[in-house]
N, CA, C and O atoms as a DFTB+ gen file, in Angstrom:
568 C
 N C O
     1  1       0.812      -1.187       0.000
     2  2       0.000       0.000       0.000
     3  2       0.859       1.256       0.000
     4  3       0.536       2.150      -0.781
     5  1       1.912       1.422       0.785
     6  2       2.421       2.165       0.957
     7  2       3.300       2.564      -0.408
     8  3       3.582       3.727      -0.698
     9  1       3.655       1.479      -1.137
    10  2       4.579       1.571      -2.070
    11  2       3.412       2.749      -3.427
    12  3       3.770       3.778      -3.998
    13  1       1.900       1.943      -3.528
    14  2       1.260       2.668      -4.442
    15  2       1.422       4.229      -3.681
    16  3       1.783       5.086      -4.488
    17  1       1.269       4.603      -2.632
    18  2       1.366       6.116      -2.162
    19  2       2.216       7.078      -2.873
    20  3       2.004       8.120      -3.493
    21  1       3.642       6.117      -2.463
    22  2       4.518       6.924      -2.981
    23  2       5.457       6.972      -4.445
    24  3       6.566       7.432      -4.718
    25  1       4.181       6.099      -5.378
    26  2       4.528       6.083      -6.653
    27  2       3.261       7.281      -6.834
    28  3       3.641       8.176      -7.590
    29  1       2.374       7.414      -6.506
    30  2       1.514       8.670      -6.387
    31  2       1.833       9.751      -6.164
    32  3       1.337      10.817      -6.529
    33  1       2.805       9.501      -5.459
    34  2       2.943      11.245      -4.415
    35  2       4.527      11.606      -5.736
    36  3       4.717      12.688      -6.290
    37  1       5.177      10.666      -5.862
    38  2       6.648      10.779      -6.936
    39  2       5.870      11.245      -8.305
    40  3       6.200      12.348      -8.742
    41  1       4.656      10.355      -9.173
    42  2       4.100      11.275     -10.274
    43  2       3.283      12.517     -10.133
    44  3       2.931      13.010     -11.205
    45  1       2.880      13.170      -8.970
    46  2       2.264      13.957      -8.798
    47  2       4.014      15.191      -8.805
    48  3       4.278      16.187      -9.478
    49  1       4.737      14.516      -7.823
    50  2       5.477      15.907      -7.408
    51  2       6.613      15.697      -8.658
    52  3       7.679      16.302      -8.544
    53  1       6.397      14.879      -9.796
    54  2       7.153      14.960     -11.208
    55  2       6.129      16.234     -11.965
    56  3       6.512      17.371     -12.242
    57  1       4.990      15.764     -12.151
    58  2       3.886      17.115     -12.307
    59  2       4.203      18.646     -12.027
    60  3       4.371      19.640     -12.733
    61  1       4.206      18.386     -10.744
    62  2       4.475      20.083     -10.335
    63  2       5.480      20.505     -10.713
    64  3       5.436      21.604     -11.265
    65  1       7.079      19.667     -10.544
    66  2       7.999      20.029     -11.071
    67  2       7.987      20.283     -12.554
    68  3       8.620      21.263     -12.946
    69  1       7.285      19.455     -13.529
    70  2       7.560      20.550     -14.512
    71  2       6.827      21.299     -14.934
    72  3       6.946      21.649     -16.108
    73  1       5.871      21.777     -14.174
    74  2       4.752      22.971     -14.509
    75  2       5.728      24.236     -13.947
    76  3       5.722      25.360     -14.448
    77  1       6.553      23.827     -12.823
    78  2       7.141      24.688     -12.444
    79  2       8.365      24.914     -13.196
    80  3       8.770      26.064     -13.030
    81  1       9.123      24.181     -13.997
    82  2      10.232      24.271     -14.722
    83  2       9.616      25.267     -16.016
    84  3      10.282      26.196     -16.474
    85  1       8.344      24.938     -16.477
    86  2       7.936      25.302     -17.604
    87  2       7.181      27.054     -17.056
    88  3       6.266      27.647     -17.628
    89  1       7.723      27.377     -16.173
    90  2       6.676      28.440     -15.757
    91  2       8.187      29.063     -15.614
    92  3       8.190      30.137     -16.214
    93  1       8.871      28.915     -15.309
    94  2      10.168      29.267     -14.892
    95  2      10.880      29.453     -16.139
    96  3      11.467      30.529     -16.245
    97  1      10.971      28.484     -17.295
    98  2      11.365      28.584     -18.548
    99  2      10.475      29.839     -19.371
   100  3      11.298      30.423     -20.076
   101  1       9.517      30.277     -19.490
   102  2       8.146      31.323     -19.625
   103  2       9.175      32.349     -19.145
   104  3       9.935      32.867     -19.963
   105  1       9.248      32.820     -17.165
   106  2       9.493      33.562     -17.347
   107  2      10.822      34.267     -17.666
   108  3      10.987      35.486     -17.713
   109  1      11.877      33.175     -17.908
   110  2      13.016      33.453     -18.135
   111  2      13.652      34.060     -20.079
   112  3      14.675      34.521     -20.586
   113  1      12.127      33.616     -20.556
   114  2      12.574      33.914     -21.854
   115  2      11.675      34.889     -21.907
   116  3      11.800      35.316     -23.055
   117  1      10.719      35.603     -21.300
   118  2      10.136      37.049     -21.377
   119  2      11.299      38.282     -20.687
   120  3      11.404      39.465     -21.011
   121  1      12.084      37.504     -19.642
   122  2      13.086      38.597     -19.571
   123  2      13.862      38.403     -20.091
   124  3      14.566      39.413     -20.098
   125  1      14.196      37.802     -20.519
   126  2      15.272      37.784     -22.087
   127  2      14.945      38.663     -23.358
   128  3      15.557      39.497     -24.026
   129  1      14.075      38.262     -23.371
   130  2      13.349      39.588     -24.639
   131  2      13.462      40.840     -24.411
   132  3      13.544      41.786     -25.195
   133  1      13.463      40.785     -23.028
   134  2      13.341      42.703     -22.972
   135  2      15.094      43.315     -22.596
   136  3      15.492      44.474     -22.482
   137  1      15.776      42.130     -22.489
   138  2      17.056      42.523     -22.346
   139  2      18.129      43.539     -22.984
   140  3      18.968      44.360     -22.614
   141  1      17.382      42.764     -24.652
   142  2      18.118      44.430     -25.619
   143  2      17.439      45.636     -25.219
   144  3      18.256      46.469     -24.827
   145  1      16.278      46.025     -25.175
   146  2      15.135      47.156     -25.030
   147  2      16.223      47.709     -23.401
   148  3      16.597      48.858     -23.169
   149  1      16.385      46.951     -22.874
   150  2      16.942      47.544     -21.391
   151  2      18.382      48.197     -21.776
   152  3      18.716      49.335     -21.446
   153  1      19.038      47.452     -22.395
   154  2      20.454      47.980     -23.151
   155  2      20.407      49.122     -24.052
   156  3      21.431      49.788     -24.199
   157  1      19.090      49.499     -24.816
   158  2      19.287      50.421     -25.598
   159  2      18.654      51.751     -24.713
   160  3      19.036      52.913     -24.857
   161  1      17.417      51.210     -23.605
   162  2      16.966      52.754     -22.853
   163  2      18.684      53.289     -22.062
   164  3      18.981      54.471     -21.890
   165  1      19.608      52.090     -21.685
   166  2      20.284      52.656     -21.064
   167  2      21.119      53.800     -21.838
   168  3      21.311      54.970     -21.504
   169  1      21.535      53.126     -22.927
   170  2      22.594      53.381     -23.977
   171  2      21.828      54.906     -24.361
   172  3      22.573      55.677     -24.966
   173  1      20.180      55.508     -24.023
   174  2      19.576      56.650     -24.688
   175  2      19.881      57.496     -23.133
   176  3      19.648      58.697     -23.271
   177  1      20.200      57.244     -22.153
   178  2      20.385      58.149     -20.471
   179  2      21.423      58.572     -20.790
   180  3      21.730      59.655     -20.292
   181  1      22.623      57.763     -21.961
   182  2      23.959      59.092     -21.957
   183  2      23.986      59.942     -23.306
   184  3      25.040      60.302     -23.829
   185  1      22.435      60.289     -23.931
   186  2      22.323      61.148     -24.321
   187  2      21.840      62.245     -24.201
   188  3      20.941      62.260     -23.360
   189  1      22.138      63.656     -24.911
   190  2      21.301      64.715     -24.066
   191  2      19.601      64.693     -24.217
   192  3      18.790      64.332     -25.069
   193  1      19.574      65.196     -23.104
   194  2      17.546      64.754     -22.902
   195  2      17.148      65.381     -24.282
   196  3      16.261      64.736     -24.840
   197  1      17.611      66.540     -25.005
   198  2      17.225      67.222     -26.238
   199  2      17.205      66.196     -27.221
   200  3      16.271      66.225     -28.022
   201  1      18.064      65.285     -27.316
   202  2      18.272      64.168     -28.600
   203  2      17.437      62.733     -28.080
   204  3      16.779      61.971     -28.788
   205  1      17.580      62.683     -27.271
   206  2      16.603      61.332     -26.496
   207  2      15.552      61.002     -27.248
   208  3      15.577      59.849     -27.678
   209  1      14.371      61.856     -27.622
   210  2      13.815      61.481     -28.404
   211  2      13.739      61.176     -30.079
   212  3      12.982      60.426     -30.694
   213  1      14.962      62.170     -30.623
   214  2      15.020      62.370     -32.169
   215  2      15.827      60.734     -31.821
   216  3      15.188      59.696     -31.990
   217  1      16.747      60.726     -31.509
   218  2      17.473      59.528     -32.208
   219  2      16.987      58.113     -31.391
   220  3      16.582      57.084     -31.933
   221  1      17.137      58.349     -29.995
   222  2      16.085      56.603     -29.409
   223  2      15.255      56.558     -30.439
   224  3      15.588      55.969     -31.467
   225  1      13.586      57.414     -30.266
   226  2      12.673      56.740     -30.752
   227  2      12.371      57.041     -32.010
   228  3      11.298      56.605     -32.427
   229  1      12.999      57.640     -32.687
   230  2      13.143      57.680     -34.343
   231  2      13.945      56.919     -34.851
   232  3      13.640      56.362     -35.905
   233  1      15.236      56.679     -34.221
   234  2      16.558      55.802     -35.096
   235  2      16.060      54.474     -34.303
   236  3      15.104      53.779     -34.647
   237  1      17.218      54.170     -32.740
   238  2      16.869      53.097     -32.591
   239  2      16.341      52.071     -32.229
   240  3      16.721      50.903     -32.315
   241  1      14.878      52.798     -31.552
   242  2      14.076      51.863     -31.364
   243  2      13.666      51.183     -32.549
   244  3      13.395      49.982     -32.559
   245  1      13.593      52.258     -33.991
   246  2      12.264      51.773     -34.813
   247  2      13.609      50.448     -35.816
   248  3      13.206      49.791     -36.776
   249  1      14.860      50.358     -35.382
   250  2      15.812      49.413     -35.800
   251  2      15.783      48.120     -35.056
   252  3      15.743      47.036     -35.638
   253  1      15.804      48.246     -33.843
   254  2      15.595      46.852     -32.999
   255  2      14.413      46.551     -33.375
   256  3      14.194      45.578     -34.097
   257  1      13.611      47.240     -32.994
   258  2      12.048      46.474     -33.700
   259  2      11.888      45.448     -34.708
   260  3      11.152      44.461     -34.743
   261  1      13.151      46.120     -35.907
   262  2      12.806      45.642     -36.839
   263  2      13.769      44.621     -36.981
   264  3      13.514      43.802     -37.863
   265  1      15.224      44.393     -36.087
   266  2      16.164      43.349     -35.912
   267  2      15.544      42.336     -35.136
   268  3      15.795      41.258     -35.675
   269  1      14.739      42.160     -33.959
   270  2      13.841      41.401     -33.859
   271  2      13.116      41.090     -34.527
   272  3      13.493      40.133     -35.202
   273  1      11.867      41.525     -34.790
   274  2      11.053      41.226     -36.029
   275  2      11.585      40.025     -37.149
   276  3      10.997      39.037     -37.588
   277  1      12.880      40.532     -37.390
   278  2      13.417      39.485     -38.207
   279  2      14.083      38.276     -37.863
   280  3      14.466      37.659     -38.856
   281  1      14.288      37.853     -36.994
   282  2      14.479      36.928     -35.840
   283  2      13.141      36.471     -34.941
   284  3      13.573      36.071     -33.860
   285  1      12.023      36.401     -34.968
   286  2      10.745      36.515     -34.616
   287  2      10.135      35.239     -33.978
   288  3       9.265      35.166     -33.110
   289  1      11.205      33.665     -35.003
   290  2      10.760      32.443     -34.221
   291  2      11.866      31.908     -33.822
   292  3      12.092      30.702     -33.721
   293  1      12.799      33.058     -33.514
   294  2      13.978      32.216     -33.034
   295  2      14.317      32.525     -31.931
   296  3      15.181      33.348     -32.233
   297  1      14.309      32.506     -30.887
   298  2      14.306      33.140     -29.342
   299  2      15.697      33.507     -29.403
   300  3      16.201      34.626     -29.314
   301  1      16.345      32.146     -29.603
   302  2      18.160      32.667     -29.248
   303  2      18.713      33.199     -30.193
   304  3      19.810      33.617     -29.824
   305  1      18.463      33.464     -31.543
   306  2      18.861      34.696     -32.698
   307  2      18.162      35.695     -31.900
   308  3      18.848      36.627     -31.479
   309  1      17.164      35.675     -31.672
   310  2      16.802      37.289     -31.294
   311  2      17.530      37.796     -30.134
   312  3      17.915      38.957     -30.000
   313  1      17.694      36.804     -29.275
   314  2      18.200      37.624     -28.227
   315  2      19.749      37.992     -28.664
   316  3      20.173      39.128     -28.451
   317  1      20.632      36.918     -29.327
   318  2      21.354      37.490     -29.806
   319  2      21.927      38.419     -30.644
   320  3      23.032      38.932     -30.466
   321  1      21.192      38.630     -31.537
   322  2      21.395      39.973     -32.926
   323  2      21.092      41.336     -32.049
   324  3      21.783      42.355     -32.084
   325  1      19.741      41.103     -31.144
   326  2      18.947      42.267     -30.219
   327  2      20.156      42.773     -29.498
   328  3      20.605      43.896     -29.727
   329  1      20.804      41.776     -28.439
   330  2      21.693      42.485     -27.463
   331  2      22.544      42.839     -28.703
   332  3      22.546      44.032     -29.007
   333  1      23.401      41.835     -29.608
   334  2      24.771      43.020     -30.132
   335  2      24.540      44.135     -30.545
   336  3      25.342      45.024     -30.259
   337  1      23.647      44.368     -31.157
   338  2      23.548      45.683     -31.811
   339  2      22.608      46.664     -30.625
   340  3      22.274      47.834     -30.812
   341  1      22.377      46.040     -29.692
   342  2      21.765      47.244     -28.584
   343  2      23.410      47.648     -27.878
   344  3      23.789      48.808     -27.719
   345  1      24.238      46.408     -27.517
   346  2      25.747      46.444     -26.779
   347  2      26.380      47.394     -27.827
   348  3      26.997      48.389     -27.448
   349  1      26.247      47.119     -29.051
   350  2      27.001      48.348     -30.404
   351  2      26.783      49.660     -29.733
   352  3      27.702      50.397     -29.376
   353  1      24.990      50.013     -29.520
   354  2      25.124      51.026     -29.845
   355  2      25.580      51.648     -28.108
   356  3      26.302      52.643     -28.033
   357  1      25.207      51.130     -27.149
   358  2      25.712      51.255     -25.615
   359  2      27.247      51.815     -25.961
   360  3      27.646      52.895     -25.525
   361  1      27.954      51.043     -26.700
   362  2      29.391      51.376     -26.331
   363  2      29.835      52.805     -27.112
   364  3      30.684      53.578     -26.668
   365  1      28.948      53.029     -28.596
   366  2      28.915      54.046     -29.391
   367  2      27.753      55.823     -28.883
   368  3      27.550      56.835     -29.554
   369  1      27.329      55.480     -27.620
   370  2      26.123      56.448     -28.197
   371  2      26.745      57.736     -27.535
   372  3      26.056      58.756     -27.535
   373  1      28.243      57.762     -26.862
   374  2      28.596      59.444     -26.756
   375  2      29.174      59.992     -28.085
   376  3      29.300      61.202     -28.268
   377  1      29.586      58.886     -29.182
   378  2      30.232      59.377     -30.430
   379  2      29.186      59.963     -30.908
   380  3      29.074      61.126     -31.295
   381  1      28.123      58.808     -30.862
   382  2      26.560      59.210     -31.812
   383  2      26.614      60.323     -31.776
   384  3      27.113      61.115     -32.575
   385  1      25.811      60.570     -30.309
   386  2      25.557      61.882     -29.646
   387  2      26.191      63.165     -30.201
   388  3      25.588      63.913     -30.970
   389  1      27.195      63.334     -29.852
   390  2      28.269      64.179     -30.536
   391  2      28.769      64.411     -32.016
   392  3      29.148      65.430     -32.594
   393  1      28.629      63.043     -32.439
   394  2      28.515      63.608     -34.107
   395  2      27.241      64.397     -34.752
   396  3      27.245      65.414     -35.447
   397  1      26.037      63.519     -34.252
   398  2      24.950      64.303     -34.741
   399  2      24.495      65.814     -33.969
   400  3      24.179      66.663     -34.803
   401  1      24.442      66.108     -33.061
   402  2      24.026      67.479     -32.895
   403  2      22.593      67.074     -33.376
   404  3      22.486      67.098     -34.602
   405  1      21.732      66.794     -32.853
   406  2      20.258      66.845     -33.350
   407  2      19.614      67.182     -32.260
   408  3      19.262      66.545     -31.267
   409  1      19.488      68.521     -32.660
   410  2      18.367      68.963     -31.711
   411  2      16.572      68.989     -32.005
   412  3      16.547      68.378     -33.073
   413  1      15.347      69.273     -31.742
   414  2      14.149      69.100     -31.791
   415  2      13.975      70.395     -32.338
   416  3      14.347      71.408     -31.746
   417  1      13.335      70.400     -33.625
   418  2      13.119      71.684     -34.533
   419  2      11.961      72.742     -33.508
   420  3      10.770      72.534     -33.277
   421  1      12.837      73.886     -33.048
   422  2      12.330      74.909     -32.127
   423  2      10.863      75.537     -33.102
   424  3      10.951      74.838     -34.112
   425  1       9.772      76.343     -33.282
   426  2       9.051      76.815     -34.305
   427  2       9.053      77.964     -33.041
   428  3       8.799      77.742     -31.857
   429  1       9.439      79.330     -33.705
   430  2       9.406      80.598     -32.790
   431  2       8.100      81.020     -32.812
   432  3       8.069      81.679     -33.851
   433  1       7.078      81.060     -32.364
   434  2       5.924      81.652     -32.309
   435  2       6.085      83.564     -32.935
   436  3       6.787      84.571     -32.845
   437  1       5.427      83.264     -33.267
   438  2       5.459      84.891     -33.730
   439  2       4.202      85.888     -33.836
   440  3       3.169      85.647     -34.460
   441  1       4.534      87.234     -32.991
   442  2       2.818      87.848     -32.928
   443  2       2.396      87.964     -34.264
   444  3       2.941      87.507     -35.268
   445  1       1.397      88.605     -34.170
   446  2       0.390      89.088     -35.759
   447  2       1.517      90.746     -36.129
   448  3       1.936      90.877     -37.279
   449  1       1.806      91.632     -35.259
   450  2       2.778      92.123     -35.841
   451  2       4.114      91.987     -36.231
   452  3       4.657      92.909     -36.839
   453  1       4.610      91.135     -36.009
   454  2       6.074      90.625     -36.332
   455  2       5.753      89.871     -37.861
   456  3       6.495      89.960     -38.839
   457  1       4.740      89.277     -37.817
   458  2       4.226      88.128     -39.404
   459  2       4.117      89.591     -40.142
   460  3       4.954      89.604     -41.045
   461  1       3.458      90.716     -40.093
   462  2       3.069      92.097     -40.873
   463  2       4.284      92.627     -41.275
   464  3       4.340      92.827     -42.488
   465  1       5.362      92.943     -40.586
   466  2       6.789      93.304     -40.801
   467  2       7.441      92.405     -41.576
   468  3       7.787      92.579     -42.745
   469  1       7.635      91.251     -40.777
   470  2       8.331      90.099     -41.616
   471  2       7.602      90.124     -43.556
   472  3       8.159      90.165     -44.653
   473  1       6.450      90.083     -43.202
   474  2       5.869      90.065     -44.833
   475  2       6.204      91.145     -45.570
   476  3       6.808      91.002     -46.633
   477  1       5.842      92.399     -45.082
   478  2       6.905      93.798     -45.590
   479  2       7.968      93.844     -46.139
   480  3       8.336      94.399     -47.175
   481  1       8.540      93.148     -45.306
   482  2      10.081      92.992     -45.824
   483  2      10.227      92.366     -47.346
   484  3      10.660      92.855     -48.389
   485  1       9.616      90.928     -46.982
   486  2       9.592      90.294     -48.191
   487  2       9.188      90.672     -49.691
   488  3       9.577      90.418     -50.831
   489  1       8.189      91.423     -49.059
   490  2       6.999      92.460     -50.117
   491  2       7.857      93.355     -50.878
   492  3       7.558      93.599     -52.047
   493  1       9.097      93.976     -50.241
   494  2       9.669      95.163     -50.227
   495  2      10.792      94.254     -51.179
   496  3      10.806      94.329     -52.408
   497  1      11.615      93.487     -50.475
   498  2      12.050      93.275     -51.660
   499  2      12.233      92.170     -52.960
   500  3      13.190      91.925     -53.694
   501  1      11.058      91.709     -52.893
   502  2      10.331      90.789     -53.938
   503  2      10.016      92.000     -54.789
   504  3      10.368      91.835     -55.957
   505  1       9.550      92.969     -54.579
   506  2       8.785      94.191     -55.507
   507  2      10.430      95.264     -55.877
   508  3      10.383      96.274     -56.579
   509  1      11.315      94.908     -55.437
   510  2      12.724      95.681     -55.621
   511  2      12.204      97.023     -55.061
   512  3      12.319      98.010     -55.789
   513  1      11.699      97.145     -53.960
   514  2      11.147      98.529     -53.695
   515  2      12.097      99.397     -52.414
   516  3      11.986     100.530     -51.945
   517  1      13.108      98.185     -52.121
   518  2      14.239      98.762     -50.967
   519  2      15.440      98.736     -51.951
   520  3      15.597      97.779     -52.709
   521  1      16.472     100.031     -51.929
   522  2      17.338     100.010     -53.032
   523  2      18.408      99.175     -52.338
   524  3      18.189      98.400     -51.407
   525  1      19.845      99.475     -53.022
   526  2      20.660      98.261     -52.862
   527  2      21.479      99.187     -51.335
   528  3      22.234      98.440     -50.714
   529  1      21.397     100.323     -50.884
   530  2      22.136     100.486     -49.467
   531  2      20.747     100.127     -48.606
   532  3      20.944      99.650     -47.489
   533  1      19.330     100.320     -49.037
   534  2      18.581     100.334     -48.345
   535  2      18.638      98.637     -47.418
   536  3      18.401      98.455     -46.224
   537  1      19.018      97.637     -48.429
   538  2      18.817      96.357     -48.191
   539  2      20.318      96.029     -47.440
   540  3      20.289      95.050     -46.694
   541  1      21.411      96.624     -47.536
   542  2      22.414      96.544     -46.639
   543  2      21.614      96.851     -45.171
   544  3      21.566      96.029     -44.255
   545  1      21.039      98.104     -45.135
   546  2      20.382      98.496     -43.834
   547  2      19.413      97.489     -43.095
   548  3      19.283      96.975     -41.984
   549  1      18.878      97.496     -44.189
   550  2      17.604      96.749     -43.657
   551  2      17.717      95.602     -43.093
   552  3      18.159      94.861     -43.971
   553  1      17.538      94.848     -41.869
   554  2      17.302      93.816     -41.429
   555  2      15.960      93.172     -41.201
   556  3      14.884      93.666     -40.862
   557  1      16.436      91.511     -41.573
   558  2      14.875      91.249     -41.542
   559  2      13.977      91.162     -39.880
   560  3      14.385      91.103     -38.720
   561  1      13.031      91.184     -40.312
   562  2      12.041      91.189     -38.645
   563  2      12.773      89.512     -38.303
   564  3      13.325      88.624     -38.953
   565  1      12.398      89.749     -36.985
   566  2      12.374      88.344     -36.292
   567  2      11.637      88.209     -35.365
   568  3      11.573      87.128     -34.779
């Protein structure tokens, strides 16, 4: 009797063990996935907050996306292609940074009289109506 128990209690606690291996395997390959994504937010903190958005989420997020993507049923290509080129750009992103200069296109607001001047100007000399010292003088509105 005793022997059926503990051929019971051995396939039951074979059961749990691999619900638990397989729950454990789950969550070990969901944090694997996000491993490049963690490498590249880091690799975007040693850029200036002004470029953070032009180049992370314009350049390289919308690139990993798509280096995953292409690796899509392969867990261990993805994680691998994902981290090198997230580790690439980690080790590259103060050159990045510094080569590009990309700042976020400023748009100066401008009153209703500054647009009236500014157009003047244009008016003035689109129509050749400011002579040639006048247009040395003249500066445009801003």
């Amino acid at each position: 009797m005793t022997g059926y128990l503990w051929a019971a209690l051995g396939v039951f606690a074979g059961l749990g063990m691999t619900a638990l291996g397989d729950m454990a395997s789950e969550e070990i390959r969901d944090r694997l996935d996000h491993l490049p994504h963690a490498i590249l937010r880091l690799a975007a903190r040693r850029l200036d907050p002004s470029q953070r958005i032009t180049i992370y989420q314009d350049e390289w997020l919308p690139e990993l996306t798509y280096i995953l993507k292409g690796a899509e049923a392969r867990p261990i290509t993805r994680l691998i292609t994902g981290t090198t080129y997230a580790l690439g750009i980690l080790t590259s992103a103060g050159r990045i940074a510094h080569r590009l200069h990309r700042l976020p296109k400023q748009h100066p607001t401008l009153s209703g009289e500054d647009l009236v001047e500014r157009y003047r100007y244009y008016y003035q000399l689109k129509h050749h109506r400011l002579g040639s010292a006048e247009r040395e003088e003249a500066e445009m509105p801003r």
